[in-house]
C-alpha positions as CSV (number, residue, x, y, z in Angstrom):
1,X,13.5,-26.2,-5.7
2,X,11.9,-24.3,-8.9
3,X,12.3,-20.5,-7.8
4,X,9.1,-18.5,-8.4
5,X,9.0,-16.6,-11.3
6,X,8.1,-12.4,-10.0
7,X,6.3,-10.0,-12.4
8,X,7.3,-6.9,-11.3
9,X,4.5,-4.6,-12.6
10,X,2.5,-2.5,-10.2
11,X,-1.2,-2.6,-12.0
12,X,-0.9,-6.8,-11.4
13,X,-0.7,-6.5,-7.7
14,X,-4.1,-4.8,-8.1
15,X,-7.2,-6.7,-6.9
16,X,-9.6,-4.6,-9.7
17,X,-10.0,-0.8,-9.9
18,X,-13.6,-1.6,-9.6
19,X,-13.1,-2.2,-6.1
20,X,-9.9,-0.1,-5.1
21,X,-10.6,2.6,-2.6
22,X,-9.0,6.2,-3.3
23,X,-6.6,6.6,-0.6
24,X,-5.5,2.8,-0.6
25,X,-4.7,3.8,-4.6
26,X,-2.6,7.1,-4.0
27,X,-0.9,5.9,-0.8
28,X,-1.5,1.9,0.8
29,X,-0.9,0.6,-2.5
30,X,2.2,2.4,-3.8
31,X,3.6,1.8,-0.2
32,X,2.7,-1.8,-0.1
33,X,4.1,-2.7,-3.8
34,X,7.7,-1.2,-2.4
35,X,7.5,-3.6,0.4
36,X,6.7,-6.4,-1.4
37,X,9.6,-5.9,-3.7
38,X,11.3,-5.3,-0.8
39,X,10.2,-8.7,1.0
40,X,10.6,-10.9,-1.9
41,X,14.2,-9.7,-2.8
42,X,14.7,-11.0,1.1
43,X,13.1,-14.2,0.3
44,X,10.3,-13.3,2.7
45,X,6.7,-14.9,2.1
46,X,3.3,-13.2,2.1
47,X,2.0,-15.0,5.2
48,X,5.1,-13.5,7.5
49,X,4.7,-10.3,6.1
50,X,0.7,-10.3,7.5
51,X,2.1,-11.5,10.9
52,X,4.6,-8.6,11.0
53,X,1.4,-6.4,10.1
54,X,-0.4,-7.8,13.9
55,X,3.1,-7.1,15.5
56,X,2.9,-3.7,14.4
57,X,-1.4,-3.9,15.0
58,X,-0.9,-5.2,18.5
59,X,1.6,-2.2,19.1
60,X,-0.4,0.7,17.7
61,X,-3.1,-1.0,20.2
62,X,-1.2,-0.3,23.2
63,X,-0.3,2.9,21.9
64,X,-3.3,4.2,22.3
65,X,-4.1,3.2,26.1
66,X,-2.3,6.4,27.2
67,X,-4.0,9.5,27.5
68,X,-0.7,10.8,25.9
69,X,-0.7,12.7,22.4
70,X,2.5,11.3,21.3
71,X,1.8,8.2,22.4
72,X,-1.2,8.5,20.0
73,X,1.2,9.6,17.1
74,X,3.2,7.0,17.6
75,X,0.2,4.9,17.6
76,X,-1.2,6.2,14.6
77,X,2.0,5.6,12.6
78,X,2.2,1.7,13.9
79,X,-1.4,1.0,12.2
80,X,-0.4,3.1,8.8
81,X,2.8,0.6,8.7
82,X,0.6,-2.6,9.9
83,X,-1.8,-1.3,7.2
84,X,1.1,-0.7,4.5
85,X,1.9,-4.6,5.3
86,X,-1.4,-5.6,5.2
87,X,-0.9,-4.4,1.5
88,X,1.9,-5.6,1.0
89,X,1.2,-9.4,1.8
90,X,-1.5,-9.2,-0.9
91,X,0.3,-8.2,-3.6
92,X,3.8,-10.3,-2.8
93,X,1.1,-13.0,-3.1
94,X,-0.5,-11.8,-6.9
95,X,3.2,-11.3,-8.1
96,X,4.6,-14.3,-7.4
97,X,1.2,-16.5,-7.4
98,X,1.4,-17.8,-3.7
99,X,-2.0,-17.8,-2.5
100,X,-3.1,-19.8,0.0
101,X,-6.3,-20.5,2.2
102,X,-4.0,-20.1,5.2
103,X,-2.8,-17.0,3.5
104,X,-6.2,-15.3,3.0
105,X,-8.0,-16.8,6.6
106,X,-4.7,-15.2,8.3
107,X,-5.0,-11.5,6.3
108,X,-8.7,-11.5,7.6
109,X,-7.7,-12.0,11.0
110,X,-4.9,-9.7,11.1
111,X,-7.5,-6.6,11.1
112,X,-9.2,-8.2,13.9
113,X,-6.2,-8.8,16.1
114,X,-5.5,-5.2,15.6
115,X,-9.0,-3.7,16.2
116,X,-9.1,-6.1,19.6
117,X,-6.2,-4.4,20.7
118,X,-7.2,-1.4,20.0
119,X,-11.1,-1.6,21.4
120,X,-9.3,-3.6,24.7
121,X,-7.1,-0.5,25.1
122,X,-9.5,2.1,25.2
123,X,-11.5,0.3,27.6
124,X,-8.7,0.1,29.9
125,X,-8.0,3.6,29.3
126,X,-11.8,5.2,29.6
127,X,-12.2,2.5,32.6
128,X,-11.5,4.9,35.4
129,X,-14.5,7.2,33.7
130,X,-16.7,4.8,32.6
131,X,-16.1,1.3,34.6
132,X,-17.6,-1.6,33.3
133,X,-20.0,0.0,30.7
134,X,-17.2,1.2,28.3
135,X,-16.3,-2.8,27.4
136,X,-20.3,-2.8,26.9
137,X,-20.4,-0.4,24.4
138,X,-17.1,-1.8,23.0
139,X,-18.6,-5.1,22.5
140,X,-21.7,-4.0,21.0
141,X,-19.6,-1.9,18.6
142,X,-17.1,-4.6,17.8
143,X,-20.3,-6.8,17.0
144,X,-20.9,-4.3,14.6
145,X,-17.9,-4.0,13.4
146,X,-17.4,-7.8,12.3
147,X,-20.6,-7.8,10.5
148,X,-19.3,-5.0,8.5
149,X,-15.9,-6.2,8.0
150,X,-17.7,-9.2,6.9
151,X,-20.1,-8.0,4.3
152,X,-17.9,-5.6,3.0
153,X,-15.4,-8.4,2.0
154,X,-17.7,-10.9,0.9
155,X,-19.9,-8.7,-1.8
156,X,-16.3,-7.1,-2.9
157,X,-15.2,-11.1,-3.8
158,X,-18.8,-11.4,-5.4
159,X,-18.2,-8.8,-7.5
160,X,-14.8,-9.5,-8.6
161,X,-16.2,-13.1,-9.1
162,X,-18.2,-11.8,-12.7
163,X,-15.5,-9.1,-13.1
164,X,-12.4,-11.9,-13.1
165,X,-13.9,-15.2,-13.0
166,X,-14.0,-17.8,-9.9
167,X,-10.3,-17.4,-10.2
168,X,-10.3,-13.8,-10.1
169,X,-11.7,-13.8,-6.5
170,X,-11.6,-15.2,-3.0
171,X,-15.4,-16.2,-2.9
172,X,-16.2,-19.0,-0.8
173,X,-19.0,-21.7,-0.3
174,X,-19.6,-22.4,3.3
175,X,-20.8,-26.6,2.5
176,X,-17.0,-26.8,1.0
177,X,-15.0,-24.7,3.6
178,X,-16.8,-27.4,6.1
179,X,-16.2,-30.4,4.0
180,X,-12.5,-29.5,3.8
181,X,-12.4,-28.5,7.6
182,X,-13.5,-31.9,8.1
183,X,-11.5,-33.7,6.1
184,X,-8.3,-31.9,8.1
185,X,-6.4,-33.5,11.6
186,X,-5.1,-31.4,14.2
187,X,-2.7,-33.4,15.0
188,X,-1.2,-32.9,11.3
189,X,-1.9,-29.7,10.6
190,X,-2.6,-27.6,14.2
191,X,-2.5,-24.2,13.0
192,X,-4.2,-24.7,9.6
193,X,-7.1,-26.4,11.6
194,X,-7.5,-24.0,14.1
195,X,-8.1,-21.3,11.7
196,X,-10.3,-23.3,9.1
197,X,-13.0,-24.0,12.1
198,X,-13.1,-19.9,12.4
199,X,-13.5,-19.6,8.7
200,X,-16.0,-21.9,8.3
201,X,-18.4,-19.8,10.6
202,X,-17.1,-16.7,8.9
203,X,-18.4,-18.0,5.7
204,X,-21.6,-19.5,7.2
205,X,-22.1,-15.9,8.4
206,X,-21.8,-14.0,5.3
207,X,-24.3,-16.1,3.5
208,X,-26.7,-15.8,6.4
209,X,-26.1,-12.1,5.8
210,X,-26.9,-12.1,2.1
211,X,-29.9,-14.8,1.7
212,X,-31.0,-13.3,-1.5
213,X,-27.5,-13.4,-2.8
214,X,-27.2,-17.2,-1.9
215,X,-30.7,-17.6,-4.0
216,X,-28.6,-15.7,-7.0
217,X,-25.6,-17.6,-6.5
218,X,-27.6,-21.2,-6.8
219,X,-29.8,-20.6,-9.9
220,X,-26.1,-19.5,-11.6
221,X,-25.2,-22.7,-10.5
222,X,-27.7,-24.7,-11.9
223,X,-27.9,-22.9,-15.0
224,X,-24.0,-22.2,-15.9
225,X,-21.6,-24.0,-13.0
226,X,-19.2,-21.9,-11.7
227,X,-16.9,-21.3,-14.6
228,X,-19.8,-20.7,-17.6
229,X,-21.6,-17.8,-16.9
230,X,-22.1,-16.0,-20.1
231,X,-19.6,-12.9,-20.1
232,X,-23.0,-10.6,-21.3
233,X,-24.8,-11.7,-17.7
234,X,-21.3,-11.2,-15.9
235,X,-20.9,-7.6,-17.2
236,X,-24.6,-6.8,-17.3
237,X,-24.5,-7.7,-13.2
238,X,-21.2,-5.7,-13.3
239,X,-22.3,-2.8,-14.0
240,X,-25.3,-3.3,-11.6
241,X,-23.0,-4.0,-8.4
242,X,-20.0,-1.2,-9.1
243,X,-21.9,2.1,-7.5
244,X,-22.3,-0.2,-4.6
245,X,-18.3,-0.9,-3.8
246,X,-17.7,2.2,-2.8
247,X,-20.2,1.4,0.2
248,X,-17.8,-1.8,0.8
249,X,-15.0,0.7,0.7
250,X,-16.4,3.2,3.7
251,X,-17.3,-0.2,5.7
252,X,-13.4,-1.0,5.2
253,X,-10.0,0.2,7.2
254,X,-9.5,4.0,5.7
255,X,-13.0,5.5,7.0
256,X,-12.7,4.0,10.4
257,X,-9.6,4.7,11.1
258,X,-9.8,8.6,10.2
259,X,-12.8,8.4,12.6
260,X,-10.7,6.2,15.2
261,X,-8.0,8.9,14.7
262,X,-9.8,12.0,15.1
263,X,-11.6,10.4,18.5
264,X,-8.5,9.8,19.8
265,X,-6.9,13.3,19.0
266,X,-9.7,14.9,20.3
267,X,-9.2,13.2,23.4
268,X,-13.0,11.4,23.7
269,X,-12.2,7.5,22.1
270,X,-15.5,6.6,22.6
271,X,-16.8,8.4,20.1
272,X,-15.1,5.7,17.4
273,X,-17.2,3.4,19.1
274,X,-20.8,4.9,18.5
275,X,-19.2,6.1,15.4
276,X,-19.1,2.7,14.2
277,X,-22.6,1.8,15.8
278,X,-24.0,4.2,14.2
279,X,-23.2,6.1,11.2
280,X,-21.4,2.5,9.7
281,X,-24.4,0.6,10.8
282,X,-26.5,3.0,8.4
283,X,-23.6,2.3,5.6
284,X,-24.1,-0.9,6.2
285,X,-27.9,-1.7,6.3
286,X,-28.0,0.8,3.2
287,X,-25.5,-1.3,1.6
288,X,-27.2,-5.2,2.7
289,X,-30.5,-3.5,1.1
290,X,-29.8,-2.8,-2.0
291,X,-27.5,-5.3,-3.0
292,X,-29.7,-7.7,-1.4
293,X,-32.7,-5.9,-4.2
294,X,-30.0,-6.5,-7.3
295,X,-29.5,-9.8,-6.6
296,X,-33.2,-10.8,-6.6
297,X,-33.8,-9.1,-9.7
298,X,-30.8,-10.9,-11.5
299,X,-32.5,-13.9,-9.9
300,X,-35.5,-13.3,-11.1
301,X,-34.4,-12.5,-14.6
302,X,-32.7,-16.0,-14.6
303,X,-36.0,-17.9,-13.6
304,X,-38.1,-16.1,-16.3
305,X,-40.3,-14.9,-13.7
């Protein structure tokens, strides 16, 4: 077996520094290159590395049932590691080149195994106080929460798609996630299947999201394919789209969590959940409508009208 060739250089494990958030640049991502170095000396692949990061998820989770500071320390720390992993996995997979669907659908869901926890725990917790309307207010929040998670991601891969190419990011059509979820057998490929019938309603719901985007995305499309967009239109839209990622950025893991944190220090863990309802909502709504009015206008520019 041909052993996969490592670059060992710390900018290539970068996604873009268009889209890299500040603390992920002084602290996630240092952390996360030392892992991977770490990993791939031990032969270990990106896909295990992002189910150690739910292990460690799943743990801060329970952490954080008990009305216990330490026990909230010591949750705290478990979801910095999970996070530092969650690096990790990414760029073990840039600098050795194995990306995978499986690798990116399973990354995705890691964050949401570890917020379940996490929103399941605090219910149990604030139960005794709150009975049956805390999981209300968690599941309205956590509604919330994969809308956000959801457009953040998926205008971060449009982005990077006319900063590095259709190569260069992880955007997805849903027709073709669906055509290749159907051309799949569980009986061949269980856990591949499994996830790809998620995914395909996690694409379908980011282009519901983003309907001027998808109006964008066809006329380039027609006009160019995927792989001829002039580099002038890329870098013109470029520029257009970066004051907008660090929106994506606050609608990601660092703002959350110091909100999540601070709730929980304070003793009152329901506050992360209007938090999230509220002020990320705005982030987000902000976010959808402007990006939403750049798009048109690149469409429009493309149609001559």
């Amino acid at each position: 077996m041909e052993k996969v060739k490592v670059k060992y250089d710390y900018q290539s494990t970068l996604k873009s520094m268009d889209t890299e958030e500040y603390i992920d640049l002084k602290f996630y991502r240092p952390l996360g290159y030392m892992w991977a170095i770490f990993f791939e000396k031990l032969g270990v692949t990106p896909n295990v590395i992002t189910v150690l990061s739910i292990i460690l998820g799943i743990g801060a989770g329970v952490m954080f049932y008990f009305d216990n500071i330490y026990y909230t320390i010591a949750g705290m720390i478990l979801l910095i590691w999970a996070n530092t992993y969650d690096s990790a996995d990414g760029q073990l997979a840039r600098m050795t080149g194995q990306y995978s669907r499986l690798g990116r659908i399973l990354d995705g869901a890691s964050g949401d195994i570890w917020f379940i926890t996490i929103y399941a725990a605090i219910c149990f917790r604030l139960m005794p106080q709150w009975g049956i309307y805390i999981w209300l207010l968690a599941a309205f929040a956590g509604y919330w929460h994969s809308k956000q998670a959801a457009v953040a991601d998926y205008l971060r891969n449009f982005h990077l798609f006319f900063l590095k190419g259709k190569k260069g990011s992880e955007l997805d059509d849903s027709h073709k996630v669906e055509e290749e979820y159907k051309q799949l057998k569980f009986s061949k490929e269980p856990l591949y299947t499994f996830f790809m019938l998620f995914y395909v309603g996690y694409t379908r719901n980011q282009e519901k999201l983003t309907p001027k985007m998808q109006q964008l995305r066809a006329t380039l499309r027609e006009k160019y394919g995927d792989d001829s967009i002039p580099a002038s239109f890329s870098e013109k839209f470029r520029q257009a789209s970066l004051p907008y990622m660090k929106y994506t950025n606050i609608l990601s893991f660092n703002t959350r969590v110091i909100a999540l944190f601070i709730s929980l220090i304070i003793g009152e863990p329901w506050l992360y959940f209007v938090f999230e309802i509220i002020i990320l909502n705005a982030v987000l709504f902000y976010l959808l409508l402007n990006y939403e009015r750049i798009c048109s206008a690149f469409n429009r520019e493309l149609r001559g009208e």
